[in-house]
C-alpha positions, 0 to 999 in steps of 0.5 A: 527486823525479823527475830532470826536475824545473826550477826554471825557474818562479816559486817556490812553497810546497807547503802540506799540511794535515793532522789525524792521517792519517799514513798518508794524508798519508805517501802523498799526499807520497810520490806528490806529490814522486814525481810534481812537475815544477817543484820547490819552495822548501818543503813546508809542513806544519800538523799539527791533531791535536797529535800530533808523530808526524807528524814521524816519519811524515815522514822520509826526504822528499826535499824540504825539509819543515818541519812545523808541528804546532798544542798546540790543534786549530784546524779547517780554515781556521785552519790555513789561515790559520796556515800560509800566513802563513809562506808567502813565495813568489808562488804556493802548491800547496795540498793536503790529506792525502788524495790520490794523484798519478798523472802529471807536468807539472802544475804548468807546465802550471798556471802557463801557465794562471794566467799567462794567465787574471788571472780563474783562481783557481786550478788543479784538478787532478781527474778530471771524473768525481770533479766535482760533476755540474753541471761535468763536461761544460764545454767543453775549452780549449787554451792551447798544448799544455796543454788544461783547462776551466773551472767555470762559478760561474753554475751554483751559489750559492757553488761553482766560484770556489774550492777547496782541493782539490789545485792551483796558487793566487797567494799575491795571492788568498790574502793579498787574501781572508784570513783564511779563517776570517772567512769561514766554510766553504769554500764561503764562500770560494768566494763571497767568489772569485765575487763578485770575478769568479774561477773555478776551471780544471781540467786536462782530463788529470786528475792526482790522485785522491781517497784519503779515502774514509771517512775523515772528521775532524770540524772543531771549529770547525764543526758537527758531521758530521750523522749522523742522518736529522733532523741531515742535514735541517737541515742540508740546510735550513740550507744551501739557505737560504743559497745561495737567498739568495746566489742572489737577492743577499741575502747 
């Protein structure tokens, strides 16, 4: 960790899911802890491919790590649901395995924005460029010197309310919508955060860049990734289905 690091701030859990990427996840750890600026209580990480290899991958992390390796792959939000049951701390930083961090001062800068927006459901941490289309003009916002903008969920059925792309969440929302997996996918997280008033901040000066490129692993406990031109239409159908009905308030 980088010798500035403060403890003066409310602790936290770093949560990290993961699913066979050690390479992906090693580099994802190496630049998070290289880069962090608030240190943690723990680094949490749920291991979905079985394999305990991932603690060999892990060694030599200059932070306080413990690795939670599943006998049975569960999927994406079952993990979610497993590991952050063993969370203890008031807020956690959830990332998954495949990002690079590049600057520090993300985490007090997310705290000064959550303390003061009880409607923030958490802190994203992305360039606008990596956002969806419908989010990467909203209008800058300053709260001191720490500057972010915030995604607006009348644009989208489901999205803006939240994510669990790499940022500073209260464990509060995390306990108040759980479990995850009842939910469904992440966008029907976001819906359940959107229907109870949240919405997603994100740092205008970007801290974090996608690495996982390519690299997609399937998710048993969902459908399978669509690959074939008549598998994507359905699900493309499927889906704006679902989020017209969302949209008229029938789901």
């Amino acid at each position: 960790m980088p010798k500035s690091v403060t403890s003066a701030f409310p602790p936290f859990t770093v949560v990290v899911t993961s699913c066979g990427r050690f390479d992906l996840l090693r580099q994802t750890l190496d630049s998070l802890l290289a880069n962090i600026d608030v240190r943690p209580e723990k680094v949490l990480v749920i291991e979905d491919s079985g394999d305990e290899a991932v603690r060999d991958a892990l060694k030599g992390l200059d932070a306080n790590v413990e690795v939670i390796v599943n006998e049975q792959q569960l999927g994406q939000m079952n993990s979610i649901d497993k590991v952050y049951a063993q969370v203890t701390t008031p807020y956690a930083f959830h990332c998954e395995d495949d990002w690079q961090f590049e600057r520090g001062g993300f985490i007090a800068e997310s705290f000064a924005i959550l303390n003061a927006r009880p409607d923030v459901s958490m802190v994203g941490l992305r360039p606008r460029w990596e956002l969806n289309p419908l989010v990467r003009n909203m209008p800058r916002e300053t709260l001191g010197e720490v500057e972010f903008f915030t995604l607006d969920p009348r644009l989208h059925p489901e999205y803006f309310s939240y994510s669990f792309n790499p940022g500073l969440r209260r464990m509060a929302e995390v306990h108040r919508f759980a479990p995850m997996a009842a939910r469904g996918c992440e966008a029907d997280v976001s819906f359940a955060f959107k229907q109870a008033g949240f919405r997603i901040a994100n740092l205008e000066h970007p801290a974090v860049t996608h690495i996982g490129w390519g690299r997609h692993v399937d998710d048993p406990s969902k459908r399978p990734k669509a690959r074939t031109i008549l598998a994507k239409l359905n699900r493309s159908i499927r889906k704006r289905i679902k989020r017209l009905r969302r949209a008229v308030g029938a789901a």
